[in-house]
C-alpha positions, -999 to 999 in steps of 0.1 A, spaced: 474 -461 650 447 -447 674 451 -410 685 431 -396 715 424 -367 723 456 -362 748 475 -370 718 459 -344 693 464 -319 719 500 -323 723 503 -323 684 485 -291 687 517 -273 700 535 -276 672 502 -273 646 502 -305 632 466 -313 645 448 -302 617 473 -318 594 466 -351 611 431 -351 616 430 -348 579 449 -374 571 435 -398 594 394 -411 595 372 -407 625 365 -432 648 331 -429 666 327 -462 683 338 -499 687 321 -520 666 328 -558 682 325 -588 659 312 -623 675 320 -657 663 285 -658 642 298 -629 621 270 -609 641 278 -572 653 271 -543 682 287 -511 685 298 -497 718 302 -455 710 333 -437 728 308 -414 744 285 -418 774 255 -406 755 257 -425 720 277 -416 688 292 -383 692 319 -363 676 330 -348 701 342 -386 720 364 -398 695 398 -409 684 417 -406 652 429 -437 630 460 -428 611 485 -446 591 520 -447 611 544 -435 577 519 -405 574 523 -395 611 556 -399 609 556 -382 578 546 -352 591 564 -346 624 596 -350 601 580 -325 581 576 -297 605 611 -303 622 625 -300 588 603 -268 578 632 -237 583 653 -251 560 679 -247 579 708 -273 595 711 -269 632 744 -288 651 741 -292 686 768 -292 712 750 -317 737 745 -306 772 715 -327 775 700 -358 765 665 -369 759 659 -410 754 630 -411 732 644 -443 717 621 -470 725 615 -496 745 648 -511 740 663 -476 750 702 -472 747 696 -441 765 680 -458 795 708 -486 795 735 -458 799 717 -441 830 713 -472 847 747 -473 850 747 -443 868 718 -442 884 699 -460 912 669 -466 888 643 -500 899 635 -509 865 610 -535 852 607 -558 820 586 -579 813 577 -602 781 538 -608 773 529 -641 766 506 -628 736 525 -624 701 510 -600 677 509 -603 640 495 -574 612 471 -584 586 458 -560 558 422 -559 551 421 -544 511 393 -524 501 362 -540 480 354 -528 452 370 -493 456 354 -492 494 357 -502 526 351 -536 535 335 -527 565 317 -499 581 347 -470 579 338 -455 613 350 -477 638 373 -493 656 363 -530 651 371 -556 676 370 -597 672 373 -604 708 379 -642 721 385 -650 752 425 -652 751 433 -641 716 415 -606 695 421 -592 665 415 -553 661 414 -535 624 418 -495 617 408 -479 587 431 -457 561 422 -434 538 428 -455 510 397 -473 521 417 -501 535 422 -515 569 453 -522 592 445 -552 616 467 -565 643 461 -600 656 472 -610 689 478 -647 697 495 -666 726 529 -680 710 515 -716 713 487 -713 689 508 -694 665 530 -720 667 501 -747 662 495 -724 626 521 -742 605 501 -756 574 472 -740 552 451 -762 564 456 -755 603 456 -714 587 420 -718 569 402 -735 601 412 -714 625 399 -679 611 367 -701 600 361 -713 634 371 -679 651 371 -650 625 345 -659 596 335 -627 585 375 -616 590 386 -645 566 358 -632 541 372 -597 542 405 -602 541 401 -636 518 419 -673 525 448 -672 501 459 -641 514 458 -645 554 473 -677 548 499 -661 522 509 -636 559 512 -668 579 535 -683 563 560 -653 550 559 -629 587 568 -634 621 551 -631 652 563 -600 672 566 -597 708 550 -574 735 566 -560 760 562 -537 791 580 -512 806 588 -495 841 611 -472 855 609 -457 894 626 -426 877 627 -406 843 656 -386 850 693 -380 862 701 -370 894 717 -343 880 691 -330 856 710 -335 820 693 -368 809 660 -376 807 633 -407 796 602 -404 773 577 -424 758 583 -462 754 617 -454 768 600 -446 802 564 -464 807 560 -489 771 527 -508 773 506 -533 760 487 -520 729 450 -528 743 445 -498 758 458 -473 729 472 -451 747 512 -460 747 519 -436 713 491 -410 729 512 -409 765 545 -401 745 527 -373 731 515 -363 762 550 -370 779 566 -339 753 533 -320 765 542 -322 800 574 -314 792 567 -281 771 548 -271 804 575 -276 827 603 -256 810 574 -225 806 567 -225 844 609 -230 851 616 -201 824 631 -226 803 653 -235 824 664 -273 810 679 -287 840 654 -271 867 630 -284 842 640 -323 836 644 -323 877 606 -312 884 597 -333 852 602 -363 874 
């Protein structure tokens, strides 16, 4: 997962910045891969590599990890008598479904025709397979594959196919010639047996995005965040960095309302 700097400043609220950006590598640039196996890098910056223009590559369980950490730190049990509710539940939000009910919300869905699929690049000979600073690209046309480097000197990669072609990916043989035609220096990273070994055991998952012409109830006790409000296509990297910002924005408006939940949901809007 890709953190930006609007996401590390939100985590910075509740300290867990420093926590993250250890547990995560830098990423200093893009480093696209062309069908020859031949590479450039495109920095973050406008000036070249610089570590101030970055974003962070961390593993989701170890994010996750440590936000349930810190909500967990008091030690102590906390029940709730719910006044207000805040759908933070995904794209699929039962929270959302419930205030369309009651609500004259205009409300978009709609399906991408590109599937996406995660392949693991392993580390090679206790390092990284690839340069460990960047965010590296395969780009083609109508399909990509993008790869993120761990800590444990391996890589996550996500490849993102139109449905038909997946489809068209039934045998090993159909498996082995299309990352050799598209994705050599992929295939040699990641190795035949074991991209075709994915193939044939996972699913394809499906992209989907998400609008909503508001965020809250008109009466200010129920409220949308994150891929429960705005989900988006991955390509941009920013749909787990605009939740964070969402609970940032948030924060700010119940300061300048004195904490004031419902004033504070209504001008969230």
């Amino acid at each position: 997962m890709a953190l930006s700097r609007r996401g590390l400043d939100s985590l910075a609220y509740i300290n867990c910045e420093e926590i993250i950006a250890r547990s995560g590598v830098p990423l200093y640039a893009r480093m696209m891969h062309d069908e020859n196996g031949r590479t450039c890098v495109l920095p973050y910056g406008p000036y070249g590599m610089d570590s101030n223009h970055m974003i962070l590559s961390v593993q989701r369980d170890t994010l996750s990890k440590c936000l349930l950490d810190e909500c967990s730190s008091s030690g102590k049990q906390v029940n709730f008598n719910v006044d207000f509710i805040i759908g933070f539940d995904g794209s699929y939000s039962s929270v959302r479904t419930a205030l369309m009910k009651t609500e004259r919300i205009n409300f978009t869905q709609e399906y991408l025709e590109l599937y996406y699929m995660e392949i693991d690049i392993p580390p090679r000979d206790g390092q990284f397979a690839m340069p460990e600073n960047y965010l590296h690209i395969w780009p083609r046309h109508k399909f990509v594959i993008i790869a993120s480097p761990n800590q444990d000197k391996s890589f996550n990669a996500t490849l993102i196919l139109p449905m038909s072609i997946f489809n068209s990916l039934s045998k090993s043989e159909e498996i082995s010639q299309f990352f050799q035609q598209y994705f050599p220096d992929f295939l040699s990273f990641v190795g035949s047996d074991d991209i075709i070994k994915t193939f044939l055991s996972s699913k394809p998952h499906s992209l989907i995005t998400i609008k909503c012409s508001t965020y809250v109830s008109s009466t200010g006790d129920m409220l949308l965040m994150g891929d429960a409000a705005h989900s988006m296509a991955p390509f941009y990297a920013q749909g787990m960095n605009a939740a964070f910002e969402d609970c940032l924005v948030l924060f700010e408006t119940l300061k300048q309302t004195n904490f004031d939940i419902q004033k504070a949901f209504i001008a969230y809007k």
